[in-house]
N, C-alpha and C positions, 0 to 999 in steps of 0.2 A: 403167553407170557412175553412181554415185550420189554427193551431196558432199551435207556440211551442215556450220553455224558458228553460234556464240555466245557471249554474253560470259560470263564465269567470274567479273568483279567483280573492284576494284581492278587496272585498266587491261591484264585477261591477257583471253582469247580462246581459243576452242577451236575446232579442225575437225577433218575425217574426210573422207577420201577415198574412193572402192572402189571396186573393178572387179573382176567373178567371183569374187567374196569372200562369205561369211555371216564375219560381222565384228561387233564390237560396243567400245564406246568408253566408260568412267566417268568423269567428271567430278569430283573432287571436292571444288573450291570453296574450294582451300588453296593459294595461288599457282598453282604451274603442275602440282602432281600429279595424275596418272592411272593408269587403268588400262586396260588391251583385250586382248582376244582373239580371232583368227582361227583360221578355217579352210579350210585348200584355197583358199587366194588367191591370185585371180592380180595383185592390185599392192591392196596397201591401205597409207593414209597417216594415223594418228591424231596430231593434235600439239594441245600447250598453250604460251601466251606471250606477248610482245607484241606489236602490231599496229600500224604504222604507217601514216601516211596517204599516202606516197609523193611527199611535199615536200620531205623532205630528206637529205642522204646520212648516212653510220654519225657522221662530226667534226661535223656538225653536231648528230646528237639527243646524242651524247656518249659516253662508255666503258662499251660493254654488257659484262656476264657474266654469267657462270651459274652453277649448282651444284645436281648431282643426285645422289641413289643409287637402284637399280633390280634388280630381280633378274628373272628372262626364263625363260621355256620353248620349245624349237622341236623342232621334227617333220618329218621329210621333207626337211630340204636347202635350197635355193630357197637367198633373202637375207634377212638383215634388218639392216636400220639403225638406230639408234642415236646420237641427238647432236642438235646445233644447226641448226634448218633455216631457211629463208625465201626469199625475193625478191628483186630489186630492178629496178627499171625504167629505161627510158632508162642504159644496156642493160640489157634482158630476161635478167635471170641467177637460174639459179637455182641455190643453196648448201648445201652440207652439209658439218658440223663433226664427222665420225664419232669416238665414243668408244669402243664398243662395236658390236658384232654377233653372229651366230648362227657357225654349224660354218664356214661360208667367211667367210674377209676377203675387205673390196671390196679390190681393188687395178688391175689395168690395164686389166684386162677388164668392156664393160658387163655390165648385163643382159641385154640382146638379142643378150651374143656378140662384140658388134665393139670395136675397143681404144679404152682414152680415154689420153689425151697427156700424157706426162710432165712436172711444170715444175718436180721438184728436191723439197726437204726441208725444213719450217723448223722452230724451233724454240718451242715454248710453253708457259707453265707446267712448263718441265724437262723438256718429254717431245718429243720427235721425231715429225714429222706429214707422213707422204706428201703431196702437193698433185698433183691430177689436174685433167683438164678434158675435156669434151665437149662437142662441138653435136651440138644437137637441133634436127632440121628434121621442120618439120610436126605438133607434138605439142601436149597438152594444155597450157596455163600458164595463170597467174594473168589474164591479156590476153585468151585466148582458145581452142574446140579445136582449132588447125592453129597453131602457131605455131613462128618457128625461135629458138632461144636458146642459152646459151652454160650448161653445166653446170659448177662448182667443188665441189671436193671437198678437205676434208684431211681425212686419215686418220690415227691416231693407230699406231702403228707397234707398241705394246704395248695392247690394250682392257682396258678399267678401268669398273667397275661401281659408280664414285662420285668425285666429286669437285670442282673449280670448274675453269670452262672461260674464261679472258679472251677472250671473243668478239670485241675489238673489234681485238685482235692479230691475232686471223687476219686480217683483211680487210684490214691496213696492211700484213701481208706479205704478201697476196697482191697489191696494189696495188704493193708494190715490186718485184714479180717480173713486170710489166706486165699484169696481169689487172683491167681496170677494171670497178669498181661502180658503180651508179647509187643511187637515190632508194629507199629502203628501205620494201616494205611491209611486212615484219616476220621477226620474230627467235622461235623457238618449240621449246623441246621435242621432239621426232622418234622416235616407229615406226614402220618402214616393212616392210613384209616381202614378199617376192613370191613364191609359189610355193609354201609350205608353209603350216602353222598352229603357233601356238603361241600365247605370251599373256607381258603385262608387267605388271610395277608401278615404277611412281615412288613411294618412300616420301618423295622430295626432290626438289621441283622448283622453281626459280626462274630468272629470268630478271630482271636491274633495270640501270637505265643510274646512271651516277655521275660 
């Protein structure tokens, strides 16, 4: 397992995850756009975007969103992800805003097999967004390697390979459908893939609060 981070300039941030991955990540230095490719990975995480210090909740830093276009290649099956990812603390949650993915959509089933929890459908930007959930016990997080947390997920119910995403919706609907967030370490761009290879480009990436 390997991770590394750094800043990208005017308040964005990069990392990279991996694990039984040859993998590779571009940076390049225009908001939140990148590029990467994998191969034969078993969990790689490349993201660009902003970075909080883990002070204050999503109403307090203010109304995030986003807006990306990307075109993708994949190989072999496996997953890949797609969308708005992050943190947050006090509770330990981790988040993902799926737009887009490979041959399989996530949907109720994890990775490792076992199901994640139904909590209904909302609505955003016009489009219709599965909402799922999982704990994870004893796993890698932002806190620590063993740690137990609560996974959120919407899913976008048609994937779409551009567009703007009001980030700070989801998290109010997910707060109204009782899934609590904490202190946000951050809001970023998201490839994730597990299991196969392939490779992306963001020719548009942003992420800004307003």
């Amino acid at each position: 397992m390997t991770e590394d981070t750094g800043d990208v300039g005017n308040g964005y941030r990069w990392e990279i995850w991996q694990e039984g991955s040859t993998s590779c990540m571009t940076v390049y230095g225009v908001e939140a756009a990148f590029g990467a490719s994998w191969s034969n990975t078993e969990d790689f995480l490349a993201r660009v975007g902003l970075h909080f210090n883990q002070t204050q909740t999503h109403t307090q830093i203010g109304n995030i969103f986003a807006e990306f276009a990307e075109t993708k290649t994949e190989v072999g099956g496996g997953l890949t992800y797609i969308g708005i990812y992050g943190w947050t603390v006090d509770p330990l949650v981790e988040y993902y805003i799926l737009e887009d993915w490979g041959a399989t959509k996530p949907a109720g089933t994890a990775s490792d097999g076992t199901p994640r929890t139904s909590r209904g459908t909302i609505e955003v930007d016009g489009a219709t967004y599965d909402v799922w959930t999982k704990f994870r016990e004893g796993k890698p997080a932002i806190t620590g390697p063993s740690e137990d947390f609560e996974q959120y997920f919407s899913i976008r119910q048609t994937a779409r390979q551009c567009g703007r995403v009001s980030v700070s919706e989801h998290f109010s609907k997910w707060e109204e459908l009782g899934l609590p967030l904490g202190k946000f370490h951050e809001a970023k761009w998201l490839l994730e893939a597990q299991d196969n290879s392939g490779s992306i480009e963001f020719t548009t990436a942003t992420v800004a609060v307003e």
